[in-house]
C-alpha positions in Angstrom: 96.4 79.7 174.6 96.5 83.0 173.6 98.8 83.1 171.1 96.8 80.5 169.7 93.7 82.2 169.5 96.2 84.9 167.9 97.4 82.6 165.3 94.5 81.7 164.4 92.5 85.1 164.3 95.5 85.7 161.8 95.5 82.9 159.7 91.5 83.7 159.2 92.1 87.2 158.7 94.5 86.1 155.7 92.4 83.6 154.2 89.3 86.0 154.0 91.5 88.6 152.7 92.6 86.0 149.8 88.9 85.6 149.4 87.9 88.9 149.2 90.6 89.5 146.4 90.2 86.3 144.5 86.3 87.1 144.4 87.1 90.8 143.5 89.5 89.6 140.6 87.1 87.4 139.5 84.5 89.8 139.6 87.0 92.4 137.4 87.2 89.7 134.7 83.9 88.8 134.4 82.5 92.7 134.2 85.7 92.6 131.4 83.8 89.6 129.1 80.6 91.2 129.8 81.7 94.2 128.3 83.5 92.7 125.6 80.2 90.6 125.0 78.5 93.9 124.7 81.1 94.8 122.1 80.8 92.0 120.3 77.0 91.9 120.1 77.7 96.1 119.1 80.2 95.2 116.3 77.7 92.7 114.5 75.0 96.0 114.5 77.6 97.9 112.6 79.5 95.6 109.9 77.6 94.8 106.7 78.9 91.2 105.1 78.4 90.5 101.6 75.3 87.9 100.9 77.6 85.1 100.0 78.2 85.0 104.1 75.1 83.4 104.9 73.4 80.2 103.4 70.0 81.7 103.7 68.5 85.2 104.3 67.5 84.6 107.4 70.6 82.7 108.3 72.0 83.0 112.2 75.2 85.0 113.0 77.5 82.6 113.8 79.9 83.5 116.7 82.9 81.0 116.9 85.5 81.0 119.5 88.5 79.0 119.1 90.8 78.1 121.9 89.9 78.9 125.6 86.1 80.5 126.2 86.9 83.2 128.6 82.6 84.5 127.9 81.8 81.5 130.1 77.7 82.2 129.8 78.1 85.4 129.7 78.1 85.8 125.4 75.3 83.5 125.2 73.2 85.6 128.0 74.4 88.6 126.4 72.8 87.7 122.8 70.1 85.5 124.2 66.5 87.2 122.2 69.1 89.3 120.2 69.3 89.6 116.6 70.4 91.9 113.8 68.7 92.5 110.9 66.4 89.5 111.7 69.2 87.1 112.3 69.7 85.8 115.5 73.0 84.7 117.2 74.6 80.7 117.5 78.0 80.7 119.5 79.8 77.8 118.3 83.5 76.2 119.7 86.1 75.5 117.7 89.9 74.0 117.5 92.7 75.5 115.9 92.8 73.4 112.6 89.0 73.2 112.8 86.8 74.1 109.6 86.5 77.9 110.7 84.7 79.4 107.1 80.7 78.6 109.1 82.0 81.4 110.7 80.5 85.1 110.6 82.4 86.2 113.6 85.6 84.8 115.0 86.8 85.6 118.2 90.4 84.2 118.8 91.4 83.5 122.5 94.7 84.7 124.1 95.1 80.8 124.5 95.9 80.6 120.6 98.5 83.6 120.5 101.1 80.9 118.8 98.7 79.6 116.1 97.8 83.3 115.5 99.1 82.8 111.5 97.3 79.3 111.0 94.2 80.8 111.9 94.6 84.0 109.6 95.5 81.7 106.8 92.3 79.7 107.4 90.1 82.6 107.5 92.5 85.1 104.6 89.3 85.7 101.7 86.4 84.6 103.8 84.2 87.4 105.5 84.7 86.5 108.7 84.8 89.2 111.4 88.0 88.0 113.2 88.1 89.9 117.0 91.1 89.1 119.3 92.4 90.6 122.7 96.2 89.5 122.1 98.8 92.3 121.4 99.7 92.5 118.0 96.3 90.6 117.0 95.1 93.7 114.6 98.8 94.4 113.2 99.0 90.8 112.4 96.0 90.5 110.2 92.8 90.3 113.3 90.2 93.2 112.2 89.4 94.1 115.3 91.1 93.7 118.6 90.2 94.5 122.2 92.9 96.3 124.3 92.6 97.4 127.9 93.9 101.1 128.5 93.2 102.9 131.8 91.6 100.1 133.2 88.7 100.2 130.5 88.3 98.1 127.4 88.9 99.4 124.1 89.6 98.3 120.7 91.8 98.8 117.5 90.6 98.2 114.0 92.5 97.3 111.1 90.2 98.7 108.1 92.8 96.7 105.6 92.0 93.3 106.9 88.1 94.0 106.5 88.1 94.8 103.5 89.8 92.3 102.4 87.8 90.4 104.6 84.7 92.0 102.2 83.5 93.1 105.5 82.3 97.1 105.4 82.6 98.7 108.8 80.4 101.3 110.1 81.8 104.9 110.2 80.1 105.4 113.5 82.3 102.3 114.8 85.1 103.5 113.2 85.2 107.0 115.3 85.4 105.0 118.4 88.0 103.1 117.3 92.3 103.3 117.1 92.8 102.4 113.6 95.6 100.5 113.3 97.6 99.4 109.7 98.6 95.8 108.4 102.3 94.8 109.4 104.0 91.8 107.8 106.0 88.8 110.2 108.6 91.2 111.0 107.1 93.8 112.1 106.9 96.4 108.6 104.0 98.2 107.7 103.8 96.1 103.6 
């Protein structure tokens, strides 16, 4: 009976423990999107597009994600009664292969790393703000991409794809960032 009871006092122990750290990893990931929601919401404060980016002067910002939604709720609470410059936000979903140019910010999943050169092509003269948290996502053609160093989220800019994006970026956002040049396929700075 005892080593019952001993059994069991372990196999409780081990399952809370599980618990504990699938709760606390959960927990990590979603202070991670909320941060990078934060960003996001930051990074549409300090780009200018051209006019030709919005149907109407009063127009929304429209976020699109394509591939997985790692925000959850959490980019929606985050821009819920925000606006910049009298626009206010619309998050929109979207599939790779999807019409992406009602776009004014893009944010490209980890989920759609292999259709990372589909999704540049659809997007290559439009000013879309094109945000990504996959290695290589800013070398590759992304404008801004989110990295984690230290256990804290940062991010990489690359100033060529903005501006040929037609996007101007914000000196003040450009201190805080790790500029980072253009590379072709095979890994050459053109």
């Amino acid at each position: 009976m005892k080593a019952i009871r001993f059994i069991a006092a372990c196999l409780m122990s081990v399952c809370l423990t599980i618990s504990t750290s699938a709760q606390s990893t959960s927990s990590a990931a979603l202070s991670e999107y909320l941060i990078k929601a934060g960003f996001t919401y930051n990074f549409a404060k300090l780009v200018q597009w051209p006019d030709r980016a919005f149907p109407q002067p009063d127009s929304a910002i429209v976020i699109g994600i394509v591939g997985t939604d790692p925000f959850g709720n959490t980019l929606r609470d985050v821009l819920t009664g925000k606006n910049v410059n009298g626009r206010s936000f619309a998050v929109r979903h979207f599939k790779v292969g999807a019409e992406l140019k009602d776009c004014n910010i893009l944010f490209v999943s980890a989920s759609e790393t292999p259709h990372l050169d589909e999704i540049f092509r659809a997007v290559r003269g439009l000013p879309i703000l094109t945000i990504g948290e996959t290695p290589s996502f800013a070398r590759r053609g992304g404008i801004i991409n989110f990295v984690i160093e230290e256990d804290k989220v940062r991010f990489e800019v690359n100033v060529e794809a903005a501006r040929q994006a037609d996007i101007t970026i914000s000196s003040r956002l450009l201190t805080l960032a790790k500029i980072v040049p253009q590379t072709t396929a095979d890994g050459r700075v053109p």
